[in-house]
N, C-alpha and C positions, 0 to 999 in steps of 0.2 A: 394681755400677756402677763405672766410672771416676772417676778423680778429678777429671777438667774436667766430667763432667758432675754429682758430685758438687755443686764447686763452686756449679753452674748452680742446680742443686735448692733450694742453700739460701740464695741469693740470691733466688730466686721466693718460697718457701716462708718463707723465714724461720726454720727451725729447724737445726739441726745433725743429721747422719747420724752413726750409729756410725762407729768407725774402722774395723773390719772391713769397712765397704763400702766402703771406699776405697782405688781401687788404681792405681799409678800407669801412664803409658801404657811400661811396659819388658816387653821379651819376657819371658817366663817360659822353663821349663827346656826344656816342649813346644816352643814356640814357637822358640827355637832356631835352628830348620832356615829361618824365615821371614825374611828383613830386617827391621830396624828400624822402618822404615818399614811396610811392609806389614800390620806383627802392629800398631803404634800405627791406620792408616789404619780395618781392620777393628775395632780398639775402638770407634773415635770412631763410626764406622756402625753400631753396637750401640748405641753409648749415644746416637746421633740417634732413631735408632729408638724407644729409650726415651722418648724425649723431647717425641717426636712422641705417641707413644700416650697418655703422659696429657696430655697439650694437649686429647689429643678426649674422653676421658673429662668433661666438663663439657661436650660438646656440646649444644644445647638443637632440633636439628633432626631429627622426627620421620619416622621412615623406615618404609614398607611393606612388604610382601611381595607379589613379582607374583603374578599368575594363573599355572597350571602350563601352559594352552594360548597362553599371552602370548609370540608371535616376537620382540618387544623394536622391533616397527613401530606408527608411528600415522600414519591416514590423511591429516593435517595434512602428513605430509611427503610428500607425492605431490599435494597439490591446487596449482594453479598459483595465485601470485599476481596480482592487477588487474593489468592493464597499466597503465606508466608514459605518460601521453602528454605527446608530446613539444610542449608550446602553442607553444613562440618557435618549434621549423623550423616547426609549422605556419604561423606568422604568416610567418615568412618566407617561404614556400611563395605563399601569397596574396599576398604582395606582388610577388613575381616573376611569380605568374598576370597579376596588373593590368597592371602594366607594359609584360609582355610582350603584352599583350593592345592595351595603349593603342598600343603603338608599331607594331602589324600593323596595329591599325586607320586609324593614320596613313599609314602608307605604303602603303594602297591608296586613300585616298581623293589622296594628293598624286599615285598609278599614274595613276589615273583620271581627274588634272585638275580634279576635285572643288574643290580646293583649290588656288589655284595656288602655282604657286616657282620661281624664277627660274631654280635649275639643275634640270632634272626628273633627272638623275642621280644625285641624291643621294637618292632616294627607294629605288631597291633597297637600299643600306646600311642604310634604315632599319627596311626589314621584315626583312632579315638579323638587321639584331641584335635584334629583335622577336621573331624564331622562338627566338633562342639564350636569350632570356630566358624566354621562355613556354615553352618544353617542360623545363626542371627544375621549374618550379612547377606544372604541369600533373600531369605524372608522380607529384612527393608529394604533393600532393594528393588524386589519383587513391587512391593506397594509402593516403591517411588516409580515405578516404570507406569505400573497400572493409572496412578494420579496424572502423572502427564501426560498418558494419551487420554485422559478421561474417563474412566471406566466407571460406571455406575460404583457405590460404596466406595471407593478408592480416593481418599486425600492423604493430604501432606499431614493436616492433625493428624495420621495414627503413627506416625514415626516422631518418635522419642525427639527434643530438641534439645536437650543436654541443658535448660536455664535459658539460650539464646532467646 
């Protein structure tokens, strides 16, 4: 061993290593042809290594042996998880349905005179924007009906989750 990782040993350990183990991080004669640096770097990654191995030698976690027809697959990683459903777009979904629901319903009963007002012109603006409100809540809703009875192409991924 080295002598920093010497050191290390017997700061954990608490006892002293002979001095023959201890060897400081300078090239040797071999070593030579290496830089300074390079022949110190690969000591220290020996005596990590070292250092490392008995760390796990007191390991207390019990290890098997696979089966020799075992692919290293479990079918846990292929089954899909529950879908996430998205409740707030839905709530918002319905609440754009109503809306836009109440406001078509207004403006044909105001078309029709049902209901009177003073300017009857302002009545197609009102089922205009009656239509623009009701066909987004329509539409997700639509594909959250379809998702929870299951319909082939129909989940919950294609309605917006707002971040959630």
């Amino acid at each position: 061993m080295r002598l920093r990782d010497a050191q290390i040993n017997q700061k954990l350990s608490g006892t002293q290593q002979p001095e023959a183990s201890r060897v400081s991080c300078q090239p040797s004669r071999s070593e030579r042809s290496l830089s300074a640096s390079q022949s110190c770097y690969a000591t220290l990654t020996a005596a990590g290594s070292n250092m490392l191995t008995a760390g796990l030698s007191n390991n207390k976690v019990k290890y098997s042996r696979l089966a020799a027809d075992d692919d290293g697959y479990i079918d846990l990683q292929f089954k899909k998880s529950p879908p996430k459903i998205p409740y707030k777009a839905i709530g918002v979904a319905v609440i754009l349905f109503l809306i836009g629901s109440l406001l078509i319903l207004l403006g044909a009963l105001f078309l029709a005179g049902i209901i009177n007002v003073e300017n009857p012109d302002r009545t197609i603006p009102v089922i205009v924007i009656g239509l623009l409100v009701f066909l987004p809540g329509f539409y997700h809703l639509r594909i959250a009906y379809y998702a929870a009875k299951g319909y082939r192409g129909y989940s919950y991924d294609d309605i917006p989750d707002f971040g959630d």
